[in-house]
C-alpha positions in Angstrom: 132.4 120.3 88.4 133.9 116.7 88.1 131.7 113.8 88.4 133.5 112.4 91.8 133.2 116.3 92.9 129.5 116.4 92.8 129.8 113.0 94.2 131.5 114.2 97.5 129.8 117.4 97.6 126.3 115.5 97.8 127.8 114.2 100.7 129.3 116.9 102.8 125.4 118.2 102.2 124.2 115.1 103.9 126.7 115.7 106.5 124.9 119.4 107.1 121.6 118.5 107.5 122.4 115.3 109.4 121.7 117.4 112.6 118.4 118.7 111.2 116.3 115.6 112.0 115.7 114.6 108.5 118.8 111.9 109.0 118.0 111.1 112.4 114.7 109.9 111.1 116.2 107.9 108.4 118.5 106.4 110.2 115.9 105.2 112.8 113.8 103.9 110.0 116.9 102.1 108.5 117.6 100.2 111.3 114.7 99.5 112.7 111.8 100.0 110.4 110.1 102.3 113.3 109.4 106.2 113.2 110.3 108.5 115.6 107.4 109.2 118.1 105.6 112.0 117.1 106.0 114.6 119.9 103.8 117.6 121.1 104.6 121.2 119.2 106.6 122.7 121.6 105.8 126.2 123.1 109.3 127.9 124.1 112.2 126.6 125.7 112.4 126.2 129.6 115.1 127.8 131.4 115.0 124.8 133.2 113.2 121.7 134.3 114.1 118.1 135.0 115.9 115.8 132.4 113.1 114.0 131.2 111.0 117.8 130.6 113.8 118.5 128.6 114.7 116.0 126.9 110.8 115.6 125.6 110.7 119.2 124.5 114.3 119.1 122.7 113.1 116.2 120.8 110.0 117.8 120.0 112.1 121.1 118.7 114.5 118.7 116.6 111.0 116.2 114.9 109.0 119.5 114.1 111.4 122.6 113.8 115.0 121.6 112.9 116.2 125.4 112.7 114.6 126.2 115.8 116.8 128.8 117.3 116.5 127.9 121.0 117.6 123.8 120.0 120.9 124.3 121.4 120.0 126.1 124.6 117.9 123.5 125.1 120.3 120.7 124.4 122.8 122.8 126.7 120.3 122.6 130.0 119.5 119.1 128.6 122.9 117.9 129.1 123.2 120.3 132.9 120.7 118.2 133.9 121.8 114.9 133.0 124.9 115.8 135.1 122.9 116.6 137.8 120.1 113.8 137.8 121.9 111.0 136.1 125.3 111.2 137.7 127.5 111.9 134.4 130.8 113.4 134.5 130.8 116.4 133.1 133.7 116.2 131.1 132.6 113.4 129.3 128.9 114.0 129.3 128.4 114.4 125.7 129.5 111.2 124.8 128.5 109.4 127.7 124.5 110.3 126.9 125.1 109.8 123.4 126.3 106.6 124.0 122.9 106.2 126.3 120.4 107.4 124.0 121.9 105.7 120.5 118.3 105.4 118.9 117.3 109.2 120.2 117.3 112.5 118.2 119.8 113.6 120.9 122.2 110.9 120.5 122.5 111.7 116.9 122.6 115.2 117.6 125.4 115.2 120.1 126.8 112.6 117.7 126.8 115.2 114.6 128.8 118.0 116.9 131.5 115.9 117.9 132.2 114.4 114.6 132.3 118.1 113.3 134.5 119.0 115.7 136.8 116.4 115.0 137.0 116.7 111.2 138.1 120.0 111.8 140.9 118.7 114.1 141.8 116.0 111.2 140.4 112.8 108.9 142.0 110.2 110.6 140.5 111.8 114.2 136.8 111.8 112.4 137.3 108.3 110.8 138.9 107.0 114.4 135.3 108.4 116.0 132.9 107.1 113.9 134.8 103.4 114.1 134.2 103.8 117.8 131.0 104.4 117.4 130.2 101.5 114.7 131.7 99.0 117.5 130.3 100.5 120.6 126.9 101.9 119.1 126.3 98.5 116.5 122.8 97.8 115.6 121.5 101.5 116.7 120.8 104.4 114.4 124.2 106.0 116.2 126.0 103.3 114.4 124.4 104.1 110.8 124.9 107.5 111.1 128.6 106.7 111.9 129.0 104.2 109.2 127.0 107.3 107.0 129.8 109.8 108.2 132.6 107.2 107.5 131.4 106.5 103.7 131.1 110.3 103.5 134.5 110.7 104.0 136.0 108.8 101.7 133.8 110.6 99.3 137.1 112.3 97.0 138.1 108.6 96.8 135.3 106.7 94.6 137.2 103.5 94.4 138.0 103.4 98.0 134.0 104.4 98.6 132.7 101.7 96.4 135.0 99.3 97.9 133.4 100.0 101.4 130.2 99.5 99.8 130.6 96.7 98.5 132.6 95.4 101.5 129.5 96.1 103.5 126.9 94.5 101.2 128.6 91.6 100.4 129.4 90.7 104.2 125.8 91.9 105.6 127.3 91.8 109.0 125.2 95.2 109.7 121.9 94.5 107.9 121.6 98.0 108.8 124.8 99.6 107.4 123.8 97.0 104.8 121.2 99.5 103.7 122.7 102.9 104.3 125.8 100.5 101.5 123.4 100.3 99.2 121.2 103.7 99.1 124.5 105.8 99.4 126.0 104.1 96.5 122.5 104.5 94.3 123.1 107.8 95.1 126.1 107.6 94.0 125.8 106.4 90.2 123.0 108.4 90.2 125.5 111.7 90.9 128.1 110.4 88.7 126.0 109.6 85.6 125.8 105.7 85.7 121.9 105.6 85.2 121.9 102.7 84.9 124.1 101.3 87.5 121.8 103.4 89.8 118.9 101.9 88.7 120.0 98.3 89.4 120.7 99.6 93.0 116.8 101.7 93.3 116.1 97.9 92.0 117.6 95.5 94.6 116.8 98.5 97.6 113.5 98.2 96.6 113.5 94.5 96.6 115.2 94.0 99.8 113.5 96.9 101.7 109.6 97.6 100.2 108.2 98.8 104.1 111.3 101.0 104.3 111.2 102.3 101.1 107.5 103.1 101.0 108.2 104.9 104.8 111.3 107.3 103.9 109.1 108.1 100.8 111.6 107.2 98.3 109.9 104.9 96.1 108.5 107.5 93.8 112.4 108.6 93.4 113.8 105.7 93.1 111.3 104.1 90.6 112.2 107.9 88.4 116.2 106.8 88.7 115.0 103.1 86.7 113.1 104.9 84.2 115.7 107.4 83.8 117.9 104.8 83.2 116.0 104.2 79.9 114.4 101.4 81.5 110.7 102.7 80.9 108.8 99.4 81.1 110.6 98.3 84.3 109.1 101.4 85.9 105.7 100.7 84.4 105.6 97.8 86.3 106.9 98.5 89.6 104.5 101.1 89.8 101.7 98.9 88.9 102.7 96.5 90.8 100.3 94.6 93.9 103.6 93.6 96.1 106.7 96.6 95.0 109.7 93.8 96.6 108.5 90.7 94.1 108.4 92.6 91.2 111.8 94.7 91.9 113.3 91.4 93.0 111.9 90.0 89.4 113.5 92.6 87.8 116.8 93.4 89.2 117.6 89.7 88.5 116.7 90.3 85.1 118.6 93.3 84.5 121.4 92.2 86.6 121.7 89.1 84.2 121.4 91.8 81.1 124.2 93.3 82.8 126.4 90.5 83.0 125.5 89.8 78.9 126.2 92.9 78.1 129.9 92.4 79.5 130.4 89.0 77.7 133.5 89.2 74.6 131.0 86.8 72.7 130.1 88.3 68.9 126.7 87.5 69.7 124.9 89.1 72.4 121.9 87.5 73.6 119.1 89.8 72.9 119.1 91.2 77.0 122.4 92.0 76.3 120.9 94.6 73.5 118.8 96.3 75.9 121.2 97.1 78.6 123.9 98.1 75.7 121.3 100.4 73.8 118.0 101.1 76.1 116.4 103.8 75.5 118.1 103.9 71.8 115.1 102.3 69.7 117.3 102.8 66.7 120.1 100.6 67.5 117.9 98.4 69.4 115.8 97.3 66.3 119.0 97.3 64.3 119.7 93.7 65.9 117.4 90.4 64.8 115.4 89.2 67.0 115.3 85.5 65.8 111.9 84.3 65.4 112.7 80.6 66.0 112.9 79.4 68.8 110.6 82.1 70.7 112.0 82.8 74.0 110.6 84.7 77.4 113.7 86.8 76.5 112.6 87.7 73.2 109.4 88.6 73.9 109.9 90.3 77.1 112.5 92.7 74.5 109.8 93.6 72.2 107.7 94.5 75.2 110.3 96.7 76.5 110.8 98.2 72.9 107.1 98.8 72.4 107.4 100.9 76.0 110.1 103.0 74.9 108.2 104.0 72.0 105.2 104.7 73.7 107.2 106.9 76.0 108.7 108.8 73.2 105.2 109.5 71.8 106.2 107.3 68.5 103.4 106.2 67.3 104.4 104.5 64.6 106.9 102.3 66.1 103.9 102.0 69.4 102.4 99.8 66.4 104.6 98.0 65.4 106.3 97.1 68.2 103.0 96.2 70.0 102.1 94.2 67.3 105.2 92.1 66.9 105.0 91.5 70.7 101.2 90.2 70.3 102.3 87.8 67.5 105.3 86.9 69.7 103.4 86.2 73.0 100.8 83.8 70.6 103.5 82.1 69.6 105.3 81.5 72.8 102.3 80.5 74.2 101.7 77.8 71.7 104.9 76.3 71.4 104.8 74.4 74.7 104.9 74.7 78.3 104.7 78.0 80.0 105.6 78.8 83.5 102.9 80.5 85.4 105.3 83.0 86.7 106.0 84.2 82.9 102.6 84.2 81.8 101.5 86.3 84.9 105.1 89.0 83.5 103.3 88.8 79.9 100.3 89.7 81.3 101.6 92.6 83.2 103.2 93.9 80.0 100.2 93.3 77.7 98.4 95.7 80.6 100.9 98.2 80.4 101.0 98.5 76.7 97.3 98.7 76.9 97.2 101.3 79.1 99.9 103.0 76.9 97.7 102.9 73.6 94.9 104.0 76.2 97.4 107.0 76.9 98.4 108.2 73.9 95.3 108.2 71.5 92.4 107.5 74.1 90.5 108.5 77.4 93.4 108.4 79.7 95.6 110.6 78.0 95.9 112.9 80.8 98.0 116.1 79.1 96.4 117.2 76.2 99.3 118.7 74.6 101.0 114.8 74.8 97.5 113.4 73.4 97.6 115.9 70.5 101.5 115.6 69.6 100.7 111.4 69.4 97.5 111.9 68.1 99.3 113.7 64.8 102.3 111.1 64.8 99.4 108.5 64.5 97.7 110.5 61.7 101.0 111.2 59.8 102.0 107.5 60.1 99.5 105.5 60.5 96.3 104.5 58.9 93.3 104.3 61.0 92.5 100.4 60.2 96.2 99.3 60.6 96.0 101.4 64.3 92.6 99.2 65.1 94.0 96.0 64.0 97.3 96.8 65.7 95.3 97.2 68.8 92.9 94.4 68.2 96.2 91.9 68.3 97.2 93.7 71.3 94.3 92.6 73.7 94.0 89.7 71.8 97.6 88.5 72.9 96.0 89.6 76.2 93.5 87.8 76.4 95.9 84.0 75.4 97.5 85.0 78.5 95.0 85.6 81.0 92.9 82.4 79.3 95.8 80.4 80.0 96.4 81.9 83.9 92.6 81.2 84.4 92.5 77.4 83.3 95.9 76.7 85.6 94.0 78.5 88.5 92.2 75.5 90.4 89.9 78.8 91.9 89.1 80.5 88.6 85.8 81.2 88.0 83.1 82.1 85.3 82.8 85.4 87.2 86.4 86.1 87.4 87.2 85.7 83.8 84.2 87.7 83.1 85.8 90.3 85.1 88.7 90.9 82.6 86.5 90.1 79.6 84.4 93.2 80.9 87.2 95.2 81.7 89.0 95.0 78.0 85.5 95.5 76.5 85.3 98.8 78.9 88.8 99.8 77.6 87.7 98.8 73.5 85.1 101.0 73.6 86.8 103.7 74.4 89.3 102.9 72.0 86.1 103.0 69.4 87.6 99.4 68.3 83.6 97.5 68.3 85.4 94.7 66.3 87.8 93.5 68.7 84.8 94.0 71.4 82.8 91.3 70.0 86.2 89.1 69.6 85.8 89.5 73.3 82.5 88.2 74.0 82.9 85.5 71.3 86.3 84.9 73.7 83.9 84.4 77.1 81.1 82.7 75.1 83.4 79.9 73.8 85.0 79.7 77.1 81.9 79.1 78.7 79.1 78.2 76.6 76.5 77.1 79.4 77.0 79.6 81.6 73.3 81.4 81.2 73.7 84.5 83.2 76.4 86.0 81.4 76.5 84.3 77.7 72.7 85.6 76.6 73.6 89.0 77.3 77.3 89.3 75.8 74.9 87.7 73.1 72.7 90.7 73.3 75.8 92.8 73.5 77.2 91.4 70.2 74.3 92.3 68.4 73.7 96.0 69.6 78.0 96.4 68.4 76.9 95.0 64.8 73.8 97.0 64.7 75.1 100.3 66.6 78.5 101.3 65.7 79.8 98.8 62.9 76.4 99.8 61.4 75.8 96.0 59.7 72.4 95.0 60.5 72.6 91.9 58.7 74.6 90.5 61.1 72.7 92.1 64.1 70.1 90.2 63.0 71.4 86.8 62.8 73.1 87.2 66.1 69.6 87.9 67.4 67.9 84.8 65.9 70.4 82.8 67.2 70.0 84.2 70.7 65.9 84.2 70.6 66.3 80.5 69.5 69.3 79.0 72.0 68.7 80.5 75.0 64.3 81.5 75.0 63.4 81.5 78.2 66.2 84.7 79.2 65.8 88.4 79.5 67.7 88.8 76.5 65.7 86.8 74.8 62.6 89.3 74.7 64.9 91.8 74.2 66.4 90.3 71.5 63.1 89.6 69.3 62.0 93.3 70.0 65.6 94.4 68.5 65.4 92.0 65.7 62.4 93.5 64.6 63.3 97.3 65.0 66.3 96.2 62.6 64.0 94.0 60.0 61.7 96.9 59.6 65.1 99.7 59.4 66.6 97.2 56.5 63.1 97.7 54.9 62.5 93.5 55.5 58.8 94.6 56.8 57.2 91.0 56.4 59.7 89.0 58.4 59.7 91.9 60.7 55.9 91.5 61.2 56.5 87.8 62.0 58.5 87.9 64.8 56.8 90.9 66.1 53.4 89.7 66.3 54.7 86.7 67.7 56.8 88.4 70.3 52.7 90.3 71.0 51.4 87.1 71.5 53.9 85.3 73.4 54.3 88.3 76.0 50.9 89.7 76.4 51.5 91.4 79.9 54.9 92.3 79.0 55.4 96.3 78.4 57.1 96.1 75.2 54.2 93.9 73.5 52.4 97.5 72.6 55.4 98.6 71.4 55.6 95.4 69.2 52.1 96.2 67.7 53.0 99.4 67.0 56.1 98.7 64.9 54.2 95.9 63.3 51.3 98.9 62.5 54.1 100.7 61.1 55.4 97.8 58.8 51.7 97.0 56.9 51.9 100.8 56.3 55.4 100.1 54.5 53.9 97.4 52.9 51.4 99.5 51.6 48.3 97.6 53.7 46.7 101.2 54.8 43.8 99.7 56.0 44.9 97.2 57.9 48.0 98.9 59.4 44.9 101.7 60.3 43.1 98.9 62.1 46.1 97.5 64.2 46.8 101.1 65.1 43.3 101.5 66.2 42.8 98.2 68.4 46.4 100.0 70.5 44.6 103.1 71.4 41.5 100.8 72.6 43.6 97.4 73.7 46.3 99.9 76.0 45.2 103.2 76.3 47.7 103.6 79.4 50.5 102.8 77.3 52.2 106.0 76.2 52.1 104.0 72.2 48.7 104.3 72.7 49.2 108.1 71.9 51.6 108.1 69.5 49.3 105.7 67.7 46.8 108.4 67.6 48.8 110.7 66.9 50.0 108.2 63.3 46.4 108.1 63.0 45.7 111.8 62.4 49.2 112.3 60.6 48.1 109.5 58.2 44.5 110.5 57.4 45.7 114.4 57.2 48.2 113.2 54.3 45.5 111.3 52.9 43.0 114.6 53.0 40.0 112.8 55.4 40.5 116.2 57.3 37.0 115.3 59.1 38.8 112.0 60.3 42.5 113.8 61.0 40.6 116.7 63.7 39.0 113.4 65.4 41.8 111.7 65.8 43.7 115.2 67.0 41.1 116.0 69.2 41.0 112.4 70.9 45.0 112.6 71.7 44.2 115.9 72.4 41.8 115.4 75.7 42.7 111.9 76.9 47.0 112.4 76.8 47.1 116.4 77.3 50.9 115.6 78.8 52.2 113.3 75.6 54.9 115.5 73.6 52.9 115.2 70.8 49.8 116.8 71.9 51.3 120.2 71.3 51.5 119.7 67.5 48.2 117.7 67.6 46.6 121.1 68.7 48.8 122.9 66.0 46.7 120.9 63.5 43.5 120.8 64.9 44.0 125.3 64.6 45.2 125.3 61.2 42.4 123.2 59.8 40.0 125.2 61.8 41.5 128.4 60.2 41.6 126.8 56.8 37.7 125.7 57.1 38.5 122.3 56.2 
């Protein structure tokens, strides 16, 4: 079948089911942005009843059951008692309460079977009918549905139908018909293989008509027909998008002008040009230079769109370096001067969705795991792990210049609110497993805003427990620590910090300067829960240290200083372990034998009694 076949077969189906209710619903909606009124389900067809009876139950029949069988007997006893009530001829009654009820199921109903009839008569008789109707019916869903039926006919003609279209949408005499112009023509290009023709049209539709859009329940489709198109990150974003009409009205213009590029005679295409000649084709895409100097929105926004495509192909590989050459790009856009909020707020949105793609393909939100495993081997063919981290690192970097930048031009912008995104790419990091470019985001907030004390101590803390967790580099832990304790003592994450920096001085085997600040953190913070817990690790550090008997004595002065402390027990429990291994077997059973009765629920009473048996059974 030819391409202008399929073209006007897809409309003589429209014409078929324009009777079903499915039109008359969409025509309503196109001209008026209202639904039908939901009616009752009916029960069976009267044999009768008054004109208002029946015309409530034949409009229930048509909203609910299209193919009900009894719709025209009901129509038939509908339009008998028009004649009777309403004084219609009843030659002419058809028409006459089609003309009456243009915005009704039943005008468009009655409108359907005399087009039908016509066409069978002849073309010109059809087209002759639904002119009347345009002119008589104009501004009602009677008159889309005629204007529908007209482009429908001229269907085996393309020229001739996109010269009505554009006719129509060019004039905008019929906002309506307007409309019906430009979704009939998508439908069009879509039928006839111009994707991306098509998706220029989903574009502007969507643009110019969001509410009616979202209420037909196209959008999904139409957003499919500009990622179709090979226009991946265009789709990324409308879906993504807070208001659907800015951002298609955004980027129609922008394709709309890549059009227009793309039809130039100059050598030289500007690089939107490229992508309308060669999207999706990453191939010939990258064959072309994109200069470095000067940066343009243009040439970033084309790296963007490249690094998309990729991700979409599951190309790992080319995911990185495309990703990466945008971050580096965006930087140096942002630097070289001034920046209109409008395309910082678009570099932002692409930054996001090229997050959420790395996200996708090798992290959390990869949602089909055969996808996830066919990226996650690209990756491991092509990639190395550190160059996939740093890759990623630059990424939310890049990210993060933006957003920065948005947040100092926004008079409201807050601590808070830039702590939001901080929080939110550290969420998406860690699941990532990059703890690196998680600290780069705390140093990020703490440069920004070095006084604010509620958040800066703990991203602080937060620093610290990456370099002494995951990145395993204690060292560092512990200066990040000591330079918390000191700048900012009277916080929460203050104590926290000195009990941390201790646990890590006595893990690195640094016992003295672990017993230090521990004692000191005990003497500071008497009351304070952890201060047992101090002791003990200080205990534990003279034993290192090879100080038996005075680690013994600090172990001693917990079980009698805070026996309610659950320490207090595993002190006791040291005790006996320690004096066991040093063969005082007399000393070991007391110390047993005391955890033993006064912490009979502590998890190490169980082994304590294993001892106390075995030297009982051993006669030691």
């Amino acid at each position: 079948m030819s391409c202008t076949s399929s073209a006007a077969s897809s409309f003589s189906a429209w014409g078929r089911i324009l009777r079903k209710a499915v039109v008359c619903a969409a025509c309503v909606m196109l001209v008026s942005c209202r639904r039908p009124t939901e009616q009752p389900v009916p029960g069976g067809a009267a044999d009768g009843g008054t004109f208002a009876q029946l015309r409530e139950e034949f409009g229930a029949i048509i909203a609910r059951f299209p193919n009900h069988p009894r719709s025209r007997e009901t129509l038939d006893l509908l339009i008998e008692a028009a004649v009777t009530e309403e004084g219609l001829n009843k030659d002419g009654a058809n028409r006459t309460l089609m003309y009456r009820l243009p915005d009704d199921n039943i005008g468009l109903y009655l409108f359907d079977l005399e087009y039908e009839a016509l066409e069978k008569e002849s073309t010109e008789k059809a087209k002759a009918f639904c002119q009347e109707v345009r002119e008589r019916a104009s501004g009602t869903a009677l008159a889309l549905a005629a204007f529908d039926k007209t482009l429908a006919l001229e269907g085996n003609d393309p020229n001739r139908f996109l010269e009505l279209c554009e006719q129509e949408l060019t004039q905008a005499t019929r906002e309506g018909e307007a409309r019906v112009a430009l979704l009939r023509r998508f439908e069009f290009y879509r039928e006839t293989k111009q994707s991306k023709r098509a998706a220029l049209d989903a574009l502007l539709f969507m643009a110019e008509y969001p509410e009616i859009s979202r209420r037909m329940g196209t959008t999904s489709s139409l957003i499919a027909a500009v990622r179709n198109a090979g226009f991946i990150i265009e789709a990324k974003l409308l879906k993504e998008a807070p208001v659907l009409g800015e951002a298609a009205q955004t980027l129609h213009g922008e394709l709309a002008r890549s059009k227009t590029d793309a039809e130039r005679e100059d050598a030289a295409a500007p690089c939107t040009a490229i992508y309308w000649r060669f999207a999706p084709n990453l191939e010939k895409m990258a064959e072309v230079v994109v200069p470095d100097e000067p940066v343009s929105f243009e040439n970033v926004f084309l790296l963007a769109r490249m690094a998309a495509i990729a991700a979409f192909d599951l190309d790992a590989r080319e995911v990185m370096e495309f990703a990466s050459a945008y971050s580096d790009a965006v930087k140096r856009f942002a630097a070289a001067g001034p920046v209109s909020t409008q395309d910082l707020r678009r570099l932002a949105a692409c930054c996001e969705v090229l997050v959420d793609d790395r996200l996708g393909m090798f992290g959390s939100r990869a949602g089909d795991a055969v996808l996830s495993r066919r990226a996650g081997y690209n990756a491991g063919r092509y990639i190395s792990p550190g160059a996939l981290e740093q890759a990623t690192a630059s990424l939310f970097d890049a990210w993060a210049d933006v957003v920065q930048l948005l947040h100092d031009r926004d008079p409201d912008a807050t601590a808070a609110s830039f702590a939001g995104f901080i929080d939110e790419q550290i969420s998406l990091l860690e699941a990532l497993g990059n703890h690196r470019a998680v600290i780069a985001c705390h140093k990020r907030f703490i440069d920004r805003y070095p006084d604010d004390l509620e958040r800066v101590p703990r991203y602080w803390l937060a620093m610290a427990e990456c370099y002494g967790g995951p990145l395993n580099a204690p060292e560092e832990a512990v200066e990040i620590l000591a330079a918390l304790a000191e700048r900012y003592p009277d916080s929460p994450e203050a104590l926290s910090a000195s009990m941390k920096q201790g646990l890590l001085l006595y893990e690195a085997g640094r016992y003295e300067q672990a017993v230090e600040i521990l004692e000191v953190f005990a003497a500071k913070n008497p009351e304070n829960e952890m201060a047992t817990t101090a002791r003990f690790l200080s205990a534990l550090c003279l034993a290192a240290m090879g100080l038996a008997e005075e680690s013994e004595t600090a172990m001693i002065r917990i079980t009698q200083e805070d026996p309610q402390s659950p320490v207090a027990a595993r002190a006791l429990f040291w005790l006996g372990s320690t004096r066991l291994s040093q063969q005082a077997y007399d000393k070991a059973r007391d110390a047993f034998r005391d955890l033993i009765e006064r912490y009979p629920e502590s998890p190490y009473t169980p082994q304590a009694r294993n001892y106390v048996e075995k030297l009982s059974k051993s006669g030691l």
